[in-house]
C-alpha positions as MATLAB code, in Angstrom:
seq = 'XXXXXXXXXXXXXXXXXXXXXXXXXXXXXXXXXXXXXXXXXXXXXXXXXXXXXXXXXXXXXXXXXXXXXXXXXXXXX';
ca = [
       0.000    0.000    0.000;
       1.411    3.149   -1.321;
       1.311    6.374    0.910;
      -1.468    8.119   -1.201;
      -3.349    4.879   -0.295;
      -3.067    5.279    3.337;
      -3.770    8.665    3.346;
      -7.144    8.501    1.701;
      -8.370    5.313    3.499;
      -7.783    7.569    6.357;
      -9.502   10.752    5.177;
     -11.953    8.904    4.455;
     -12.310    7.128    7.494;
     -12.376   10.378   10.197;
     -14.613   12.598    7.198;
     -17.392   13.858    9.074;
     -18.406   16.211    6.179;
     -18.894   15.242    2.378;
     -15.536   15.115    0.361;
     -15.207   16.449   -2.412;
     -11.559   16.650   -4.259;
     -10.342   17.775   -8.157;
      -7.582   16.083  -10.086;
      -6.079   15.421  -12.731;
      -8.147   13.244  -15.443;
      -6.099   10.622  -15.550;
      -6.296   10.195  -11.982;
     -10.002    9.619  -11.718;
      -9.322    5.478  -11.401;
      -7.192    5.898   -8.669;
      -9.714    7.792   -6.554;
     -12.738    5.596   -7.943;
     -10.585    2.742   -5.878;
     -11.949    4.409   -2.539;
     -15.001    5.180   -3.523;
     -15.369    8.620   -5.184;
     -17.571    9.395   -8.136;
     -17.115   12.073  -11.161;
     -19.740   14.905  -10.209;
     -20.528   17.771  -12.554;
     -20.037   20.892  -11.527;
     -23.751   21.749  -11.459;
     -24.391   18.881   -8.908;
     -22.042   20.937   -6.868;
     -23.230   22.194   -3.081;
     -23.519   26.131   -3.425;
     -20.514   26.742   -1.144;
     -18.051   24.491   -3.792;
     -19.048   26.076   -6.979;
     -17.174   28.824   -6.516;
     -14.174   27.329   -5.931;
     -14.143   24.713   -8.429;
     -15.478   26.993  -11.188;
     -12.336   28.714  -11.722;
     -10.515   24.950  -11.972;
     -13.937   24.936  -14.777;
     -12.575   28.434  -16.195;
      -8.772   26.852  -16.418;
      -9.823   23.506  -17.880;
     -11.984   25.791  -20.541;
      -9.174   28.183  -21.101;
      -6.161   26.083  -21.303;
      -7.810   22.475  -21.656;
      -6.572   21.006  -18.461;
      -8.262   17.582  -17.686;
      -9.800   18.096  -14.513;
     -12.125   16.130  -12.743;
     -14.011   16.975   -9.995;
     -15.187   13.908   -7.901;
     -17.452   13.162   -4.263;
     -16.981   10.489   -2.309;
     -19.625    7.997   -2.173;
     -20.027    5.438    0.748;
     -20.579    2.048   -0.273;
     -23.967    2.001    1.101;
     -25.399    5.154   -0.720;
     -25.626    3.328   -3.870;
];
Protein backbone atom coordinates (compact mmCIF):
# COMPACT_ATOMS: atom_id res chain seq x y z
CA UNK A 1 0.00 0.00 0.00
CA UNK A 2 1.41 3.15 -1.32
CA UNK A 3 1.31 6.37 0.91
CA UNK A 4 -1.47 8.12 -1.20
CA UNK A 5 -3.35 4.88 -0.30
CA UNK A 6 -3.07 5.28 3.34
CA UNK A 7 -3.77 8.66 3.35
CA UNK A 8 -7.14 8.50 1.70
CA UNK A 9 -8.37 5.31 3.50
CA UNK A 10 -7.78 7.57 6.36
CA UNK A 11 -9.50 10.75 5.18
CA UNK A 12 -11.95 8.90 4.45
CA UNK A 13 -12.31 7.13 7.49
CA UNK A 14 -12.38 10.38 10.20
CA UNK A 15 -14.61 12.60 7.20
CA UNK A 16 -17.39 13.86 9.07
CA UNK A 17 -18.41 16.21 6.18
CA UNK A 18 -18.89 15.24 2.38
CA UNK A 19 -15.54 15.12 0.36
CA UNK A 20 -15.21 16.45 -2.41
CA UNK A 21 -11.56 16.65 -4.26
CA UNK A 22 -10.34 17.77 -8.16
CA UNK A 23 -7.58 16.08 -10.09
CA UNK A 24 -6.08 15.42 -12.73
CA UNK A 25 -8.15 13.24 -15.44
CA UNK A 26 -6.10 10.62 -15.55
CA UNK A 27 -6.30 10.19 -11.98
CA UNK A 28 -10.00 9.62 -11.72
CA UNK A 29 -9.32 5.48 -11.40
CA UNK A 30 -7.19 5.90 -8.67
CA UNK A 31 -9.71 7.79 -6.55
CA UNK A 32 -12.74 5.60 -7.94
CA UNK A 33 -10.59 2.74 -5.88
CA UNK A 34 -11.95 4.41 -2.54
CA UNK A 35 -15.00 5.18 -3.52
CA UNK A 36 -15.37 8.62 -5.18
CA UNK A 37 -17.57 9.39 -8.14
CA UNK A 38 -17.11 12.07 -11.16
CA UNK A 39 -19.74 14.90 -10.21
CA UNK A 40 -20.53 17.77 -12.55
CA UNK A 41 -20.04 20.89 -11.53
CA UNK A 42 -23.75 21.75 -11.46
CA UNK A 43 -24.39 18.88 -8.91
CA UNK A 44 -22.04 20.94 -6.87
CA UNK A 45 -23.23 22.19 -3.08
CA UNK A 46 -23.52 26.13 -3.43
CA UNK A 47 -20.51 26.74 -1.14
CA UNK A 48 -18.05 24.49 -3.79
CA UNK A 49 -19.05 26.08 -6.98
CA UNK A 50 -17.17 28.82 -6.52
CA UNK A 51 -14.17 27.33 -5.93
CA UNK A 52 -14.14 24.71 -8.43
CA UNK A 53 -15.48 26.99 -11.19
CA UNK A 54 -12.34 28.71 -11.72
CA UNK A 55 -10.52 24.95 -11.97
CA UNK A 56 -13.94 24.94 -14.78
CA UNK A 57 -12.58 28.43 -16.19
CA UNK A 58 -8.77 26.85 -16.42
CA UNK A 59 -9.82 23.51 -17.88
CA UNK A 60 -11.98 25.79 -20.54
CA UNK A 61 -9.17 28.18 -21.10
CA UNK A 62 -6.16 26.08 -21.30
CA UNK A 63 -7.81 22.47 -21.66
CA UNK A 64 -6.57 21.01 -18.46
CA UNK A 65 -8.26 17.58 -17.69
CA UNK A 66 -9.80 18.10 -14.51
CA UNK A 67 -12.12 16.13 -12.74
CA UNK A 68 -14.01 16.97 -9.99
CA UNK A 69 -15.19 13.91 -7.90
CA UNK A 70 -17.45 13.16 -4.26
CA UNK A 71 -16.98 10.49 -2.31
CA UNK A 72 -19.62 8.00 -2.17
CA UNK A 73 -20.03 5.44 0.75
CA UNK A 74 -20.58 2.05 -0.27
CA UNK A 75 -23.97 2.00 1.10
CA UNK A 76 -25.40 5.15 -0.72
CA UNK A 77 -25.63 3.33 -3.87
Amino acid sequence: QGLGSYLMENLIKEATQPLYLECMGWLTAFYNRFGFVSVSWQDLPKSLKFKFGLSKLATTLFRIPLSIMTYQRKDEG
